[in-house]
C-alpha positions as CSV (number, residue, x, y, z in Angstrom):
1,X,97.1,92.3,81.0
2,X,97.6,95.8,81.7
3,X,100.3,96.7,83.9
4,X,99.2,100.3,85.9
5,X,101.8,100.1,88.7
6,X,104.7,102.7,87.3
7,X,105.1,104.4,90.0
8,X,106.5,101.0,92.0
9,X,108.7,99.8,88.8
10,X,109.1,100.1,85.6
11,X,110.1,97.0,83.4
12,X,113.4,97.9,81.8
13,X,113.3,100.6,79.0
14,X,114.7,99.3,75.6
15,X,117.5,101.7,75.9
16,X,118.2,100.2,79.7
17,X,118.6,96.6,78.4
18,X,120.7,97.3,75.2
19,X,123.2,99.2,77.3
20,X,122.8,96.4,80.0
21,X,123.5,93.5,77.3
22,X,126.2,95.6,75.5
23,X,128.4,96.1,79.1
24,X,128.1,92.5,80.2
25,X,131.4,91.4,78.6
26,X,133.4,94.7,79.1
27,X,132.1,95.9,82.8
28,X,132.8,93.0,84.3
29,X,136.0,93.5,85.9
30,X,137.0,95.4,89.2
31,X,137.0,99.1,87.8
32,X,139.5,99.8,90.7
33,X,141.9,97.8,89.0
34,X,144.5,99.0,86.9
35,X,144.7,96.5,84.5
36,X,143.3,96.5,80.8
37,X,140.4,94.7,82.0
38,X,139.8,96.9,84.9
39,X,140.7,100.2,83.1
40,X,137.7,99.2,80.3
41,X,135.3,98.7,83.6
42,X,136.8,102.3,84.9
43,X,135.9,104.2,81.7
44,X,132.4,102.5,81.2
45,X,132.0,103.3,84.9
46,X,132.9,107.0,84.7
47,X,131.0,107.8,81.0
48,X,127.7,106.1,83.3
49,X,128.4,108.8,86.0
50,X,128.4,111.9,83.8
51,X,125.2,110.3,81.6
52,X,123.4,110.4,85.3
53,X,125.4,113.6,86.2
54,X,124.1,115.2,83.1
55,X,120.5,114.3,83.5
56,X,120.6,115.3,87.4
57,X,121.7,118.3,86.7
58,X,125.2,118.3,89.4
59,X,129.0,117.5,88.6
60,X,129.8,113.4,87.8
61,X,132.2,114.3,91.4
62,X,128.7,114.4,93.1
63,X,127.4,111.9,92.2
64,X,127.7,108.4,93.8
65,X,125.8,105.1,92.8
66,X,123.9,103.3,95.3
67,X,122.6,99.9,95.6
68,X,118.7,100.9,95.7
69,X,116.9,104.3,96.1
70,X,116.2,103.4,100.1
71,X,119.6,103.1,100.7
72,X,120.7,106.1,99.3
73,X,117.7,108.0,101.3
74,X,119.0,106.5,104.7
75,X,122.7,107.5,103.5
76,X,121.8,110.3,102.9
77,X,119.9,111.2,106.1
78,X,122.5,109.8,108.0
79,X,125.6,111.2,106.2
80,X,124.2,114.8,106.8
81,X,122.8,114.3,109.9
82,X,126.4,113.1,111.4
83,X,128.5,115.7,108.9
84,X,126.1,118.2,110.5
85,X,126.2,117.3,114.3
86,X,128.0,120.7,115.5
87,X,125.1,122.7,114.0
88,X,122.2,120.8,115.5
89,X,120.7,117.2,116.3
90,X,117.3,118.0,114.3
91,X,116.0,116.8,111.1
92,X,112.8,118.6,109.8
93,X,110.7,115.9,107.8
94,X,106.9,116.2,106.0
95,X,104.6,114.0,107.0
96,X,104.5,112.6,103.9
97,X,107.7,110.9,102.8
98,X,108.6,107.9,101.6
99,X,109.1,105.6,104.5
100,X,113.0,104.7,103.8
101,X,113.0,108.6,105.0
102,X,110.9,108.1,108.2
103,X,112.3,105.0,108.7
104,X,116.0,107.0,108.2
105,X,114.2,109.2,110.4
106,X,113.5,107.3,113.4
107,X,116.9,105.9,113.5
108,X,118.5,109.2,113.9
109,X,115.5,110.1,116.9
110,X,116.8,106.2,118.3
111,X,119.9,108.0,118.3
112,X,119.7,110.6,120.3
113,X,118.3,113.0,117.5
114,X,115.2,114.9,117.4
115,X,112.2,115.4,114.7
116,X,110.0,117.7,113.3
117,X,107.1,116.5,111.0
118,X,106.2,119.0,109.3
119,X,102.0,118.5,108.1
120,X,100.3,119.0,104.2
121,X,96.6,120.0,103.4
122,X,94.2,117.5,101.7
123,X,95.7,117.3,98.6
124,X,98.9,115.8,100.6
125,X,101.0,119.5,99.8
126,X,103.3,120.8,102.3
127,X,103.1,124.7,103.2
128,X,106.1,126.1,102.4
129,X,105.7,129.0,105.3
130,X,105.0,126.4,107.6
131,X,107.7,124.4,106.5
132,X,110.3,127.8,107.1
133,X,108.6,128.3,110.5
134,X,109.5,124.7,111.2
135,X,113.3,125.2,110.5
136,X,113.5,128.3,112.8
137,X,111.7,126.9,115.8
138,X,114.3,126.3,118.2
139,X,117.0,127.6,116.1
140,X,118.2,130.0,118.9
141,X,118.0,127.3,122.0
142,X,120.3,124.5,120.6
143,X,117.9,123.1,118.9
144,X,119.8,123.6,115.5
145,X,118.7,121.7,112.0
146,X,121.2,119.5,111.0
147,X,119.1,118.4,108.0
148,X,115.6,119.2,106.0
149,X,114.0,116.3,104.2
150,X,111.3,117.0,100.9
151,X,110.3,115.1,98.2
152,X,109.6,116.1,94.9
153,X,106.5,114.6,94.5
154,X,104.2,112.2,96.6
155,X,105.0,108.1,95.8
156,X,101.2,107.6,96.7
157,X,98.9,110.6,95.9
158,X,101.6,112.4,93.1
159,X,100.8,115.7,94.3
160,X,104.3,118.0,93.6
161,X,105.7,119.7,96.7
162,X,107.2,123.6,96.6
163,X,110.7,122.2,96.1
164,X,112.0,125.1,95.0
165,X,110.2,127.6,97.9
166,X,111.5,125.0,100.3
167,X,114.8,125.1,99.4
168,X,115.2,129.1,99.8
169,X,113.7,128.7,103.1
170,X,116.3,126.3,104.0
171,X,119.1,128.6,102.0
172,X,118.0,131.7,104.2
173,X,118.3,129.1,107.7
174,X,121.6,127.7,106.2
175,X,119.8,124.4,106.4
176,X,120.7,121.8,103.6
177,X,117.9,120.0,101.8
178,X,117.8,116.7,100.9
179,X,115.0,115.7,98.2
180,X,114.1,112.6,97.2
181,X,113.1,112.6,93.6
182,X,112.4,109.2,93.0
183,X,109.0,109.6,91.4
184,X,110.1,112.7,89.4
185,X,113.6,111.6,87.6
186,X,113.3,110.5,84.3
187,X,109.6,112.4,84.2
188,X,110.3,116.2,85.3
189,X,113.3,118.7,86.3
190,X,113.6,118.7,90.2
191,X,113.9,122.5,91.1
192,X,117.3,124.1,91.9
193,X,118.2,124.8,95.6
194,X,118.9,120.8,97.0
195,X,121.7,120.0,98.9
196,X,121.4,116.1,98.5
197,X,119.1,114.4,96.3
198,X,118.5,110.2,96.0
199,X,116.6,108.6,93.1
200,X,115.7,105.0,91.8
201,X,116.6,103.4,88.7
202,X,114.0,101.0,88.3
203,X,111.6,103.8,89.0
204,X,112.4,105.3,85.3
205,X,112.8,102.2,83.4
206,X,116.4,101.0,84.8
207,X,117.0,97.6,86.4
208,X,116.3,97.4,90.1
209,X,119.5,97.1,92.7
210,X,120.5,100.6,91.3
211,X,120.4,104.1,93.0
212,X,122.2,107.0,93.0
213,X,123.1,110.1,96.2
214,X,124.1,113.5,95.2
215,X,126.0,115.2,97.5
216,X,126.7,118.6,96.6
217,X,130.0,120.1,97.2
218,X,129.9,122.4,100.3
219,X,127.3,120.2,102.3
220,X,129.5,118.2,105.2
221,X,128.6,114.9,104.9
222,X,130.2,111.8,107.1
223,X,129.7,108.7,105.5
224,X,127.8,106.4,107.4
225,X,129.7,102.8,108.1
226,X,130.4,100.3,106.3
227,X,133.0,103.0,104.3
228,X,135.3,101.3,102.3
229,X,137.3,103.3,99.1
230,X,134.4,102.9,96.6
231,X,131.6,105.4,95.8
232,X,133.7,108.6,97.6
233,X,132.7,106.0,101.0
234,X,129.2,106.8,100.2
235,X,128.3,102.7,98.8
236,X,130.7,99.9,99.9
237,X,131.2,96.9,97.9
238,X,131.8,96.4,94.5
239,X,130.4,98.4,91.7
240,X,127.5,96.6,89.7
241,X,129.1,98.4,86.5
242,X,126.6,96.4,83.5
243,X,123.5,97.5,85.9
244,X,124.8,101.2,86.4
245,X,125.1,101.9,82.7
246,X,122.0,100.5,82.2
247,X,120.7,102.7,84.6
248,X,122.4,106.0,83.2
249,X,121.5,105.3,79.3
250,X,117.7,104.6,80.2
251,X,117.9,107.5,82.5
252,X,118.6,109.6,79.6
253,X,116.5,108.4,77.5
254,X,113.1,108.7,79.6
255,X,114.7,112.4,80.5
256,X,114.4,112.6,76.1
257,X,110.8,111.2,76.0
258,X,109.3,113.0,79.4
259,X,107.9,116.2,78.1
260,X,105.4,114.5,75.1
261,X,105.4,111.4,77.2
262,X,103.6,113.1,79.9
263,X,101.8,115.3,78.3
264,X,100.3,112.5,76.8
265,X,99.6,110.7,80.2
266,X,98.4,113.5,81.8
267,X,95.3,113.7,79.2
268,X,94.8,109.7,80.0
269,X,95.0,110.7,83.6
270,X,92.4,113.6,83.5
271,X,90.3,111.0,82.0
272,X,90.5,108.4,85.2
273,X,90.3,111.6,87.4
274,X,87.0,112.7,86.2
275,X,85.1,109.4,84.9
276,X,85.9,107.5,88.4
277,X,83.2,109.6,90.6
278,X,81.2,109.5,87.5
279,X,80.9,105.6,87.3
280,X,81.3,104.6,90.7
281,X,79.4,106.4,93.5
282,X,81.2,107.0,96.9
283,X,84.4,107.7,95.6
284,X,87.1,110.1,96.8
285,X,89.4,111.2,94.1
286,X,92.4,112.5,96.3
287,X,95.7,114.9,95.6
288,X,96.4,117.7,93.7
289,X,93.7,117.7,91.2
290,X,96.5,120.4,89.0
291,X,100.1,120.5,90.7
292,X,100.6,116.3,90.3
293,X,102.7,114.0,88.4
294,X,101.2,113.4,85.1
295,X,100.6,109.9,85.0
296,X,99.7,108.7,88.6
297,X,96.5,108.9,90.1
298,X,94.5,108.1,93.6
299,X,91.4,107.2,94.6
300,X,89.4,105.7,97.6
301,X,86.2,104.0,97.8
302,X,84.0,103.7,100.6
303,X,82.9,100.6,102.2
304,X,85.2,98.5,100.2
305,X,88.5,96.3,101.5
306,X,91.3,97.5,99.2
307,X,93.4,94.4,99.0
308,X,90.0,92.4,97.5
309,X,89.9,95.1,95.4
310,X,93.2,95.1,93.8
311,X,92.5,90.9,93.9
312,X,89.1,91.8,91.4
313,X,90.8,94.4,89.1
314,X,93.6,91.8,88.9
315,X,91.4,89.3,87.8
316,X,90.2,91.8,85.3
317,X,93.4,92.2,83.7
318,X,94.8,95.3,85.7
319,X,98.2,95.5,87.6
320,X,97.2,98.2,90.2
321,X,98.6,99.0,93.4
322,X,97.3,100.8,96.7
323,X,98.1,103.7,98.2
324,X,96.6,102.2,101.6
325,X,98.7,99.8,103.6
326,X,95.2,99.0,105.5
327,X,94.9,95.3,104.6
328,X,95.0,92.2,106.5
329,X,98.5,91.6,106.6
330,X,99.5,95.2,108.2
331,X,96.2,96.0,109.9
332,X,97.2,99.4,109.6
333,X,96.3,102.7,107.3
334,X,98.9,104.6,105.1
335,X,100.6,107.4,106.6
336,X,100.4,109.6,103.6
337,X,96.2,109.1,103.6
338,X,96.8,109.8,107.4
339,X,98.5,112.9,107.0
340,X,95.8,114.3,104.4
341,X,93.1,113.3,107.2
342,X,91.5,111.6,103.6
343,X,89.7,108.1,103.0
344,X,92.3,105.4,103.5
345,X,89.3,102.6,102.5
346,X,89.3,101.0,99.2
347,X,92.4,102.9,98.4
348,X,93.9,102.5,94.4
349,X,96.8,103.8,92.9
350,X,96.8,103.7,89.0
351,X,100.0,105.3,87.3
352,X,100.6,104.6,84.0
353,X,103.6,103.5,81.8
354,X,105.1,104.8,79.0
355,X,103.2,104.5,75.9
356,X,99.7,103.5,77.5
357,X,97.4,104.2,74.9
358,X,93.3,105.4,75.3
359,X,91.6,102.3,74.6
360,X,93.6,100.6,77.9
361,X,92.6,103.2,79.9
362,X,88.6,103.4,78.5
363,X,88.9,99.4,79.3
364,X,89.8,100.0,83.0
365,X,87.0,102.6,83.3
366,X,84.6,99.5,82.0
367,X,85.3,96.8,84.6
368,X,86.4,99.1,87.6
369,X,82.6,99.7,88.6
370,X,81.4,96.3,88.6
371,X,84.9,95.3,90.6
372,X,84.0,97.8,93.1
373,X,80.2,96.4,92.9
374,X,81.2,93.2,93.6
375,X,83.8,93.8,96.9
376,X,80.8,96.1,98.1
377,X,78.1,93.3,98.0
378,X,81.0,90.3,99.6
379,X,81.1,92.5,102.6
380,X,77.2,93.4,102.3
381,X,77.7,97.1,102.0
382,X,74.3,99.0,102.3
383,X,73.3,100.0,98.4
384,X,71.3,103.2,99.6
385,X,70.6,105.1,103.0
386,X,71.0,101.5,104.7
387,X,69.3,100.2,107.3
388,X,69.7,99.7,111.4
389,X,73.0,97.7,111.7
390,X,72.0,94.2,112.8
391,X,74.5,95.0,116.5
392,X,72.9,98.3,116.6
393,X,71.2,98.8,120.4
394,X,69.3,102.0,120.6
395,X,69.4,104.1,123.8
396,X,68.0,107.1,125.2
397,X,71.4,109.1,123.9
398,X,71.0,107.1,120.1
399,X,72.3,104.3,118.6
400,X,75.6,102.3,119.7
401,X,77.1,100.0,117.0
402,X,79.1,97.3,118.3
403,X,82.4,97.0,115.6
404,X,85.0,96.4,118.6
405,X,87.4,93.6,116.9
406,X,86.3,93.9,113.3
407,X,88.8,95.5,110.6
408,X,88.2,98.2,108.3
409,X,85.9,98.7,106.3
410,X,83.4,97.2,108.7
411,X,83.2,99.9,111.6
412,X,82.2,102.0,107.9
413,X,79.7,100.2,106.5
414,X,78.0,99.2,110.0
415,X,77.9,103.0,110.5
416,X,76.3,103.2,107.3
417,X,73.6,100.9,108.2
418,X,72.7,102.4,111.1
419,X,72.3,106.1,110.4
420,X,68.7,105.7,108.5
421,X,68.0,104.4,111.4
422,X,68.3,107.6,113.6
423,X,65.9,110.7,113.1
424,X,67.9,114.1,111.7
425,X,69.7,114.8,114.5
426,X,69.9,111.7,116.3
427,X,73.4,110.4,117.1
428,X,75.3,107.0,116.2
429,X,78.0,105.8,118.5
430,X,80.5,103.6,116.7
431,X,82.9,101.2,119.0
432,X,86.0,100.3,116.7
433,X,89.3,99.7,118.0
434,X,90.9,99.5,114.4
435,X,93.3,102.2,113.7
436,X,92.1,103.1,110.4
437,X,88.4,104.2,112.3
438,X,89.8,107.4,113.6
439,X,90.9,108.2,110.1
440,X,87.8,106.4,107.8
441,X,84.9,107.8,110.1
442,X,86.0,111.5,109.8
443,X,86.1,110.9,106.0
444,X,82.7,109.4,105.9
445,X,80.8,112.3,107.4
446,X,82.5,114.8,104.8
447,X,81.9,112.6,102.4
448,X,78.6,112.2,103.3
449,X,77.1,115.4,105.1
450,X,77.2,114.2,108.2
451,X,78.5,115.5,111.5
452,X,81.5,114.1,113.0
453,X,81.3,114.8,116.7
454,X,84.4,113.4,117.7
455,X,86.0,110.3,119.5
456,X,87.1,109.1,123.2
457,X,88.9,106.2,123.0
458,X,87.2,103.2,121.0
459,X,83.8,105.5,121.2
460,X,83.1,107.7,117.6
461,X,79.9,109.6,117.9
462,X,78.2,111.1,114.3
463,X,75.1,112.7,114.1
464,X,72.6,112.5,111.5
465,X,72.1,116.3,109.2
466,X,69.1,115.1,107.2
């Protein structure tokens, strides 16, 4: 089995369990203690916080240990946004974060607060002018920025974000920046200019239940309750010492390994980027084809349900993962895909481990094209130009395809089958009430020449160019 899900977790680096095994019988007491026992937890506590400190890049005073990378996102929004109430009530957000920050988000608008969503391009990238115009609008009418939000680089796409043209935006608005560098610790340097920044531990080969919040010094910050005396207030409860020394050694470890690491992964990925449309027609190879993480990327296939997809490569010895949420169980499309106006369909995310070698990757490309083959011909996807849809009822304005009830990719491939049955020019009207139509029947036209004329309500209409 071939595990190509990195960029969700990472089983536990060598380094992360020999320092996990090693700290079991001497970080077990309370490190706030000041007895021998508790002392010994205190120094193997500290010596974890410069490791992390060191790696990050701030001082070990900064730097606080959290119980997972959401909740040192949603600390971290919150802390800000409440240290930072006098200046303003708005956070500034791209439409592309992780969802502990929209989620973080939406809490604060609950609130009382307001938002800004700031949108990327096709490749998922956030303008960085747009992003500065977004912090001054308002600026002058009480409408201050309490807090911007960026991440390094995208969980489900990889594409890098202008971190660093960001941040002197947010210098010149005296706006602090909070970036969450999950994907990006333990793989590349975040740029200079943060304010806050959150990461994961079992993102870079650390045990899960770890992650830390830098708070720089000069931001205001107000702990968010529960506050209790550990952390600086910034993580109640008691320190999971053996799991943060873990977390710190493997930390600096994958930091040692990164550069050769991922220059090696980014060859392998260059491989998937360019064989994929090669070997399997109606494909859409999405984000940053140059400015990316080096070992994750995206792609999305047409007329093809992504969860049965994953279920086929899975069967074919590949751990995968999607960057679409648009399966049965959530009936709805990713936001990220959403935001790049991109195929959310047949959606797969490959990102590759640490030492991945050529000949797993050359045996993904093998079996991907019949995996795809197979979901395509389950839900009788057309294998050329297609023919009328079998619901298809032909008017005087075209063709109307009944898809009202039916999830995606079915409004798709119905649309498929019905436009050889239209003369150039003629006009198919799709009815589809699922919510990843208005995204998936955009992408269809680009993808296949065709014009997109637009939606109202459940009604898409797309007329045939040739």
């Amino acid at each position: 089995m071939s595990y190509f899900d990195a960029a969700s977790s990472l089983p536990l680096h060598p380094v992360a369990r020999q320092a996990l095994l090693a700290s079991l019988d001497e970080g077990w007491a309370d490190p706030a203690r000041l007895h021998r026992e508790g002392r010994r937890a205190r120094l193997l506590l500290d010596a974890a916080r410069e490791t992390a400190a060191d790696a990050v890049g701030c001082r070990p005073d900064e730097l606080s240990f959290t119980t997972s990378g959401t909740r040192a996102l949603h600390t971290g929004v919150a802390g800000a946004a409440a240290g930072r109430r006098r200046a303003g009530r708005r956070l500034v957000v791209s439409a592309v974060e992780h969802s502990a920050v929209l989620h973080a988000a939406a809490a604060h608008r609950a609130a009382g607060g307001e938002v800004t969503e700031v949108g990327v391009d096709r490749t998922g990238r956030v303008d960085a002018e747009a992003y500065a115009r977004a912090l001054a609008a308002g600026n002058g009418t009480g409408g201050g920025v309490a807090l911007a939000c960026l991440q390094s680089a995208n969980h489900e796409v990889g594409t890098v974000q202008p971190v660093a043209e960001v941040a002197a935006a947010c210098r010149e608005a005296g706006v602090p920046l909070l970036v969450d560098a999950a994907q990006s610790l333990g793989r590349q340097a975040v740029p200079e200019g943060w304010s806050l920044l959150a990461g994961s531990a079992h993102k870079w080969g650390g045990p899960p239940g770890v992650g830390l919040l830098v708070v720089r010094k000069g931001t205001r910050f107000a702990a968010p309750p529960p506050v209790d005396e550990r952390e600086a207030g910034r993580a109640p409860g008691f320190e999971n010492v053996p799991a943060v020394v873990a977390a710190a050694a493997s930390l600096r470890a994958a930091r040692a390994e990164a550069e050769a690491e991922g220059a090696r992964l980014r060859a392998l990925v260059d491989r998937i980027r360019a064989r994929v449309p090669e070997l399997v027609p109606d494909v859409e190879v999405v984000g940053d084809p140059v400015r990316r993480l080096p070992h994750l990327v995206t792609f999305s296939c047409l007329y093809v349900d992504g969860e049965a997809l994953l279920h086929a490569l899975d069967r074919a010895g590949f751990s995968v993962s999607s960057g679409s949420s648009c399966t049965s169980s959530t009936l709805t499309p990713s936001h990220v895909l959403k935001a790049m106006r991109v195929l959310s369909e047949g959606n797969v995310r490959v990102s590759l481990p640490p030492g991945t070698d050529a000949a797993e990757v050359d045996r993904f490309l093998e079996v991907l094209p019949e995996a795809v083959r197979s979901v395509r011909a389950h839900l009788g996807a057309p294998a050329g130009s297609g023919a009328p849809a079998a619901e298809a009822e032909e008017t005087s304005a075209g063709v109307t395809v009944d898809a009202l009830g039916r999830l995606c990719p079915a409004p798709v491939i119905e649309l498929a089958r019905a436009i050889g049955g239209v003369p150039v020019g003629g006009v198919v009207t799709v009815l589809a009430d699922d919510e990843a139509a208005r995204l998936d029947i955009p992408a269809w036209c680009e993808m296949r020449g065709h014009d997109y004329l637009g939606a109202e309500g459940t009604a898409y209409r797309v007329r045939r160019r040739d």
